[in-house]
N, C-alpha and C positions, 0 to 999 in steps of 0.2 A: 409712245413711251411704253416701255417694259417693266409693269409691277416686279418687285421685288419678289422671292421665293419666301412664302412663310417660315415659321418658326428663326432659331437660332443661327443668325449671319454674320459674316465681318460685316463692321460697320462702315459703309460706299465714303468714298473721298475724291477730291479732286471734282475728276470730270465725271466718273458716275453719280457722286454726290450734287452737279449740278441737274442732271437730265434728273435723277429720281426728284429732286425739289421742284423742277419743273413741273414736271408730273403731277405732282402733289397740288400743286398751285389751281391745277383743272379739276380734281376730283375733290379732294380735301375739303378747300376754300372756296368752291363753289358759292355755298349756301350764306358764307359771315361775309363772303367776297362783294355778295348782291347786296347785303343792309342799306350799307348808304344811301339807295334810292329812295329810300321810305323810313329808314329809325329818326333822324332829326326832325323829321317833317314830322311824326306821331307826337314829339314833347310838344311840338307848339299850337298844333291842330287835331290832335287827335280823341278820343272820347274824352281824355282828362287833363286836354291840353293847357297848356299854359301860354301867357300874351309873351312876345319876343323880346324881354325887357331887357338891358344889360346884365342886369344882376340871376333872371333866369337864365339867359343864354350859357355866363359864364358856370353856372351852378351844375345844368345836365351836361355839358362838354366836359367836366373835371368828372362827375357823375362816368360818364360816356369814358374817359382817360382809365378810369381806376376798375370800373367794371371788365375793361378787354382785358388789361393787365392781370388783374387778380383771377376772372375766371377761367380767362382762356391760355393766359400766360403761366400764371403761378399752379391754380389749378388742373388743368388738364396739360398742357404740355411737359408740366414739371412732374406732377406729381402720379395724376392718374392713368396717363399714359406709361406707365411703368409697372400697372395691373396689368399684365399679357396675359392670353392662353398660348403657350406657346410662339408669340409674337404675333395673336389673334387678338384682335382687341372687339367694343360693343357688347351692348348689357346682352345676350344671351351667350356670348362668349365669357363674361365675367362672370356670368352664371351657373354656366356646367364648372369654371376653375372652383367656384366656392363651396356649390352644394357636395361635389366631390369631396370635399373636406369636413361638409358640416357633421359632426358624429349622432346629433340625436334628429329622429325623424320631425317632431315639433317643428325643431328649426330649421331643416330641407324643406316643410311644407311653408315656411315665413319666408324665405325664400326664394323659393318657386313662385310665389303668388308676388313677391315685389319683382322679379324680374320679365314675371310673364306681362307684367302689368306695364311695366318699363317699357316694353317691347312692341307693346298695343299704342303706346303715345306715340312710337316710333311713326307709323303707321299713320296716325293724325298730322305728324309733323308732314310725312313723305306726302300728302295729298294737299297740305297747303302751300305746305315751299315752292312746286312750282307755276300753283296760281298766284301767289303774289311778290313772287320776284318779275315773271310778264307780264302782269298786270303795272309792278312801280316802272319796268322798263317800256312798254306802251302810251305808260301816260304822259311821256314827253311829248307825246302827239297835241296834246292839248296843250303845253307850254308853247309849243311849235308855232299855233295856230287853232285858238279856239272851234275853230269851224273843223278843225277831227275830231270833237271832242267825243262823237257820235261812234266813232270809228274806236276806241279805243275797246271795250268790250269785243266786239266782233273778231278785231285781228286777233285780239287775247287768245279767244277763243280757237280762229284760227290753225295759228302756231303751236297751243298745244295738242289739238287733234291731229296736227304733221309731227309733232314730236310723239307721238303716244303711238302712229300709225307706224313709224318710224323702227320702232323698236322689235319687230320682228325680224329686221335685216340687219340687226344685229350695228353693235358701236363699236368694231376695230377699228376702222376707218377714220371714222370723225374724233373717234377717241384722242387721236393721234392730235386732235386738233384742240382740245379742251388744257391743256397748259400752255402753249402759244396765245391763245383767245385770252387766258388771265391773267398772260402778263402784261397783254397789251391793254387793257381791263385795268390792271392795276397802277399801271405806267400812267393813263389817262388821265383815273381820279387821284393820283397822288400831284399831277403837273396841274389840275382844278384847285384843287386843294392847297399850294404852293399861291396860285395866281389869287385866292380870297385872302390866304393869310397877309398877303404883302399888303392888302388893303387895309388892315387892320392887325399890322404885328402885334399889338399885344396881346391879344385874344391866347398869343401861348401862355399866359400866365394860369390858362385856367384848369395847367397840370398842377398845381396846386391842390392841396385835397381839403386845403381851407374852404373855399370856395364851394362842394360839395357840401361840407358840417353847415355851413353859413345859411346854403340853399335849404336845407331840410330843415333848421333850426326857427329859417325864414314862413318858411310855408309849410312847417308842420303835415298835415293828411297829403294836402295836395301833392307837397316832397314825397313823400311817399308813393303817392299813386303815382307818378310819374315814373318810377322804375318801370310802369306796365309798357311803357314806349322803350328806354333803355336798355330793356330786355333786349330788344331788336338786335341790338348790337352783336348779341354773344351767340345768337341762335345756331352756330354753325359747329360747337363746342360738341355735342352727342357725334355731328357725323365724323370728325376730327377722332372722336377715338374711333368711332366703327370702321374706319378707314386704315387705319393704321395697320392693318396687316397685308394690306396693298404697296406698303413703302418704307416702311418701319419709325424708327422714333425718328433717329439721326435726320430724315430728308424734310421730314415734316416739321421739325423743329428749324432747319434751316431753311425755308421757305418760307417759317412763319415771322422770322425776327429779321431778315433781312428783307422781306419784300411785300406781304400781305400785313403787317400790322404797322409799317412805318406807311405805305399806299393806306390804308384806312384810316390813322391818326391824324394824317395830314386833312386827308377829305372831309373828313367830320370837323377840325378845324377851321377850312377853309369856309366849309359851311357857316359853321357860328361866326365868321370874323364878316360874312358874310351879313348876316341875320343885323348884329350891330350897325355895319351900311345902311341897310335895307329891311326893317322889322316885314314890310311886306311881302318879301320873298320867301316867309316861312311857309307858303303855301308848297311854294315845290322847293325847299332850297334846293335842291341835288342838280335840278336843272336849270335853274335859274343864275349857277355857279356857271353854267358855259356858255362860252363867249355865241353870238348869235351864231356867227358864219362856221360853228363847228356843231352847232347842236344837232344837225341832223344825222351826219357821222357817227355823232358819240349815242342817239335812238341806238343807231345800225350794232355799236358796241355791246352798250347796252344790253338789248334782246339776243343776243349771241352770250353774254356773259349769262344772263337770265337762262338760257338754254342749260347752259354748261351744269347750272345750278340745281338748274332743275333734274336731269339727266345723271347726276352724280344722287339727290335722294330715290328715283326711280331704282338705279342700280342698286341703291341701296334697300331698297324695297325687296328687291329679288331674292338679294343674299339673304336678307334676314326670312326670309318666308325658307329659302333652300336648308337653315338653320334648323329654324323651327320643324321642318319635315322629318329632319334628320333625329333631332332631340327628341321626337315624339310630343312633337307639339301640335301639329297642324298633318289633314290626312294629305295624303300624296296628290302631288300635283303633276303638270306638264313641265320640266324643265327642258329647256331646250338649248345646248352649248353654241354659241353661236360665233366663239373663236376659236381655229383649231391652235392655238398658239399657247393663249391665255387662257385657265381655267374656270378663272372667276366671272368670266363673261358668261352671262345665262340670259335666258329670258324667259319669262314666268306669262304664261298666256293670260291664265288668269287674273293675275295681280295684279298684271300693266292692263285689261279691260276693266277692271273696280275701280283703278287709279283715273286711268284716264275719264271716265263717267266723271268719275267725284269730284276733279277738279275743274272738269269744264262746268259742274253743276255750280260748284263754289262763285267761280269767274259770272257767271249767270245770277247767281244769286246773291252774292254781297258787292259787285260792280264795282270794286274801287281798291286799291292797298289802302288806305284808311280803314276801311271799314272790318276789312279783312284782318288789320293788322288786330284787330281787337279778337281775333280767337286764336292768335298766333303763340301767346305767349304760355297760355297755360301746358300744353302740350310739351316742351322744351324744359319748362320749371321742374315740371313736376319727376319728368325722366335725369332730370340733373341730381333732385333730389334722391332717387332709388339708386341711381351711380354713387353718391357719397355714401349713404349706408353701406351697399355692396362694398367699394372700397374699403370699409371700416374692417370686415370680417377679412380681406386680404391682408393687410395690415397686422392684424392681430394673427392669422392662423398661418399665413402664408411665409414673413417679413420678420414674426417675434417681434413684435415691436409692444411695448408696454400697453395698458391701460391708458394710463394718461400718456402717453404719445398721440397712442391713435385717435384715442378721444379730445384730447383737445386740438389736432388738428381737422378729425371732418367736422368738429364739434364749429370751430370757425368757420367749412365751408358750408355746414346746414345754416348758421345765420346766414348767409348774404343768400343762399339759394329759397332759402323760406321766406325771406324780406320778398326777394324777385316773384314766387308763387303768390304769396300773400299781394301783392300787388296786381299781379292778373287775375286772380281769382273774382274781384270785382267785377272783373269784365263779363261775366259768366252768361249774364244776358243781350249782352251787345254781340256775340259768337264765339265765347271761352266753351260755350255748351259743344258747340260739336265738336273737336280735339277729344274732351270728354266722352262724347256719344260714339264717336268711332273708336275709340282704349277702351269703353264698356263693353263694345261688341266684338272686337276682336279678345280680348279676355276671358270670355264667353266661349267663345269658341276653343280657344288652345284649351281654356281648363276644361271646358266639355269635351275634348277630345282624348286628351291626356287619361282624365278620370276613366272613360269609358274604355279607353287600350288597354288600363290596367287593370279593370273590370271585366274585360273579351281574355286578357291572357290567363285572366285566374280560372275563367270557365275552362279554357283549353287544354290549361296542365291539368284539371280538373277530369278532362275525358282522354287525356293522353297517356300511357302508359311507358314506366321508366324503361328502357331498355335492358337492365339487369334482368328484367323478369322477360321482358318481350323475347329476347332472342334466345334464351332456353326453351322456352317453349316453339319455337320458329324448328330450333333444331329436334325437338322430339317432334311435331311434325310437319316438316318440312314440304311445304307446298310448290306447286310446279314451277321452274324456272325459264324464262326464256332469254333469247340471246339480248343484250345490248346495255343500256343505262337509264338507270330512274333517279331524276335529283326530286327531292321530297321539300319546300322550303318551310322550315320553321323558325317560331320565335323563340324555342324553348331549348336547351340542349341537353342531351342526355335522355330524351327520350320519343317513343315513338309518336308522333305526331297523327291528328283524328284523321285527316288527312290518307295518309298509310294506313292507319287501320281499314277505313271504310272503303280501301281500294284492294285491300287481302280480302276482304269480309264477301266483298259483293261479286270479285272478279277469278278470289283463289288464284293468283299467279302472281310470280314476281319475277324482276330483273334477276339478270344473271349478277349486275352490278347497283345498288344500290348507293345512294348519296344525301345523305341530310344536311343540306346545309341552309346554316343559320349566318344572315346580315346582320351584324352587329355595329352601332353607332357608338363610339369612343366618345367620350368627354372633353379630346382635344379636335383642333383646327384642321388638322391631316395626321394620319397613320403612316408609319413608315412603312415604305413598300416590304421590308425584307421582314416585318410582323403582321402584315395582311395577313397569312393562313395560318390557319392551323389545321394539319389532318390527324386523324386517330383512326386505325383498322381495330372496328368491333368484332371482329369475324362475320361468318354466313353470307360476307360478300356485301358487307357492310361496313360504311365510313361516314365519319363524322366531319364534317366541314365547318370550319366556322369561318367567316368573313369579318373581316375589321373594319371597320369606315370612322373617319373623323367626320365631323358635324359641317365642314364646308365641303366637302366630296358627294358625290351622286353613284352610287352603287351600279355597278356592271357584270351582269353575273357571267354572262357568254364571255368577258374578255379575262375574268375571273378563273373559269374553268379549263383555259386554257394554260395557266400556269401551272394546272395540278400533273402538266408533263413536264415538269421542269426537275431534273434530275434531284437537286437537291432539298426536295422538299420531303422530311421522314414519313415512312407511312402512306404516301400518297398511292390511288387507286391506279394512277399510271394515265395511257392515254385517254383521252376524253372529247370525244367527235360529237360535237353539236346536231349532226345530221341523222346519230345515231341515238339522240339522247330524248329522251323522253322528258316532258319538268310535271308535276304534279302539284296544283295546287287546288287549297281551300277557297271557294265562296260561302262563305257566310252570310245567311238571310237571318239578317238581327230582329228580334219582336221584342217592342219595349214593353213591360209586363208594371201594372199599376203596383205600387208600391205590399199593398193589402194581399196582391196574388204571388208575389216574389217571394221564392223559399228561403229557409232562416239560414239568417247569415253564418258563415262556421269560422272558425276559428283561423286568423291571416287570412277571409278575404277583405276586397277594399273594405270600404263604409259605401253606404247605399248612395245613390245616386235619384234626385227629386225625378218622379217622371215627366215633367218637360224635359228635364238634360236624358235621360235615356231617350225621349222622343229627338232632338236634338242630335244626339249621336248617331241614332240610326239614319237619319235625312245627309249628316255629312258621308257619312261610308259609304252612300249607295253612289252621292259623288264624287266620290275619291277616286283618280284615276288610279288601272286597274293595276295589279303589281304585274300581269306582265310586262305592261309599255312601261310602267317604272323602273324596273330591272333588265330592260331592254332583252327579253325573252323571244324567239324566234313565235308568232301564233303558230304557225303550224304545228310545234315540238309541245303547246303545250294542252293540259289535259285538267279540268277542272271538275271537282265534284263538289257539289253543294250541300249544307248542311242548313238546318234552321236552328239560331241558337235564343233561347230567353234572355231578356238582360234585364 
């Protein structure tokens, strides 16, 4: 399958509208595709389970009906899937659309700190999703046949250390294969799901929402803590929008109502109508719904769907980390393109080794989707929560939509999302903590990183001098020239960078041609190619370059500088031979300075930073890969002078 092109398209129909739904069906529905294995099984076995009673059964299956409907149907399909960045969807795309717009800083910094936050659960979500979608689809092995029961950890473990290893040869390939896999995935559990209801047709009654009021009214706390299993259900809702710019609204909306939520509602039906039969099948119902002489096939499906699921939050791991590098949230990493076709195929060296450790650690250390299922949910609540707020400000700044408009509709979607948080939250010591533990730590990071960029750029403009003054003085006296080209890179435009200075200072010569150009990260999804540059001739043989990048793009500067021979670009320096060019850049040797030794702060710089996060900042920069390999800078061409800077 071929992602759709971002931003603003005609909307696919026919037969491109089938292939893109297909598609969707593999990447999208991944994550809410796999539930079934394990959400019914947590209401009647799980930390806060309930006995298989009729009047239960029917209470979380109405529960179960009105949850997908309302969060995944009304909520995000309808509604907040219609916050784009440009047809970019996911809380750090939501993110750059809104702060863009916020006018007082207060409220950029409320903001920044719910989406950075948003983004860090993401993160907890992406490390458990694919331990316990192979873990519920493994442990057929013990429905199979008690005597694997031993075996069900190990292959766990197994499969995701080949899927994890996997990921550096890249997923064009198999790619091709993840909406074929979930349809036959879905076809499966919708014809199980068919085969338990017949057993018990009435079990449809319990699309009723009587039945739900009746359940809670019934069992009071317990009704309630049961949402923390229910939850289960919708977990696939965050990737569903971050996804969305892989396919657009139209494929993903038809995929969702004609094939993955009528395949889901069946199966969790089939389930309970099931449970009524057989209360004792609440141990596994999912597999205890197939018939014997298929069960082993449907393991085989199974762990292939489990794959797909898992493989779709990995991917999704990547883009949000390529995101955050981009927004100046996170230091530079290794990204590596791994389709020449497709852009959005990456792969993150380091992301996918954190990942893989931490889920194999998980699968080791919580042994079961029961157990697991218990840190599952808070991570999903709580980023569903900062998506409604975000929403709220789209709404109001974006849409003009009233007060009471906007507010009484996210006002509706924070009850049921505060009920579902408020409900896992109790789990917090069963394993709601770690979700927690890793959105603290990554948190930590983006805002220690952030703070300390804006803290290194204030220093820089700090020792940098405007160009209005630099080149006057350049021309009264003018120092030795020699033949070729110097690109100078900075973050700053408009003036001479420490960089430049301390290579006139110490070396007395310059190019015949000089180049300052500045990578710039746009607030949208992708930049149009025909506003990528900008040039300005300052005289003395001097030009200003600035580079445009949107937040899902990886900067290229050599295929960049290539353009600057393109006729119609004003102003441009003309041709530009990589072979000829020289790149100039700063290393910075940061020294974190206790707070008591740090000189007084002056007027527009940041706010101080506690010396752990200065200690912090400097430990990330020194690992941040290097901006040559990030800007794909020929080593030869380039030329680094070191500075020491206090922070």
């Amino acid at each position: 399958m071929t992602p759709a092109a971002h931003g603003p398209r005609a909307e696919p129909r026919g037969r491109a509208l089938a292939l893109l739904g297909l598609g969707a069906l593999g990447v999208v529905y991944g994550d809410i595709g796999t539930s079934p294995l394990y959400a019914l099984k947590e209401a009647f076995t799980g930390v806060h389970g309930l006995p298989p009673t009729p009047e239960h059964v029917y209470g979380v299956l109405s529960l179960i009906f009105w949850s997908l409907n309302f969060v995944i149907s009304f909520k995000y399909i309808v509604h907040v899937m219609r916050a784009d960045n440009r047809g970019e969807g996911g809380i750090l795309a939501l993110l750059a659309l809104v702060r863009s717009r916020e006018r007082t800083t207060r409220g950029r910094h409320v903001l920044l700190a719910l989406g950075l936050f948003g983004a860090a659960l993401l993160y907890g979500d992406g490390i458990i999703t694919p331990a316990i979608s192979v873990l519920g689809a493994i442990e057929g092995l013990d429905v199979a046949t008690p005597a694997f029961r031993h075996l069900v950890v190990p292959v766990s473990v197994l499969i995701l250390g080949t899927l994890f290893w996997f990921q550096s040869h890249g997923t064009e390939r198999i790619g091709r294969l993840f909406g074929p896999v979930m349809l036959v995935w879905f076809t499966c559990i919708a014809i199980m799901g068919i085969r338990g209801i017949l057993m018990h047709p009435e079990i449809l009654r319990a699309v009723s929402p009587v039945y739900a009021v009746e359940f809670f009214l019934q069992d009071k706390l317990q009704g309630f803590l049961i949402l923390g299993a229910v939850v289960l259900v919708i977990t696939g809702g965050e990737a569903l929008y971050a996804d969305m710019g892989h396919f657009g609204r139209r494929p993903i909306r038809f995929a969702w109502f004609t094939v993955a939520l009528p395949a889901l509602l069946l199966n969790y039906f089939g389930q309970g109508a099931l449970l009524l039969a057989d209360p004792t099948a609440a141990a596994n119902p999912f597999y205890s719904l197939v018939p014997g002489w298929f069960l082993w096939p449907m393991i085989v499906i199974a762990t292939m769907a489990a794959i797909v699921a898992s493989q779709a939050l990995i991917s999704g791991a990547f883009s949000l980390t390529r995101q955050a590098v981009q927004l100046g949230y996170s230091p530079r990493v290794t990204i590596v393109h791994t389709s020449h076709t497709e852009v959005g195929q990456i792969y993150i060296p380091e992301i996918n080794q954190a990942l893989g450790i931490s889920c194999i650690l998980l699968v080791l250390g919580f042994q079961s989707s029961t157990n697991l299922a218990a840190a599952y949910g808070i991570a999903v609540t709580g980023t569903m929560i900062i998506t409604t707020l975000l929403f709220y400000r789209v709404a109001r700044e974006l849409w003009g939509w009233s007060r009471a408009k906007a507010g009484g509709l996210t006002g509706l979607f924070l009850v049921v999302d505060v009920a579902f948080f408020g409900a896992n939250i109790v789990k917090l010591f069963e394993g709601g903590w770690f979700p927690l533990v890793v959105a603290a730590a990554v948190y930590t990071l983006m805002s220690t990183w952030k703070r300390g960029r804006k803290k290194l750029s204030s220093i820089v403009q700090q020792t940098s001098l405007p160009l209005d003054l630099f080149l006057p003085d350049l021309e009264r006296r003018p120092p030795a020239r020699v033949p070729g080209t110097a690109v100078f890179l900075t973050s700053v435009l408009g003036v001479a960078p420490p960089v430049l200075l301390h290579h006139l200072k110490h070396n007395k010569v310059l190019h015949e041609r000089v180049i300052l150009l500045s990578a710039l990260t746009e607030e949208v999804p992708l930049v149009d190619p025909a506003e990528r540059l900008t040039c300005t001739a300052r005289g003395q043989g001097f030009w200003e370059v600035a580079a445009r990048y949107g937040f899902m793009e990886t900067p290229d500067i050599p295929a960049l500088l290539q353009r600057l021979n393109e006729p119609d670009l004003p102003e441009s320096p003309g041709a530009v031979f990589i072979t000829q060019t020289s790149f100039y850049l700063g290393r910075e040797t940061l020294i974190a300075m206790p707070r008591a030794k740090t000189p007084p702060r002056l007027p527009g710089d940041p706010r101080p930073m506690p010396y752990w996060r200065k200690r912090l900042f400097v430990i990330m920069t020194r690992n941040a890969r290097s901006a040559t390999a990030f800007f794909g800078l020929p080593p030869n061409r380039v030329v680094e002078l070191g500075a020491q800077i206090q922070i």
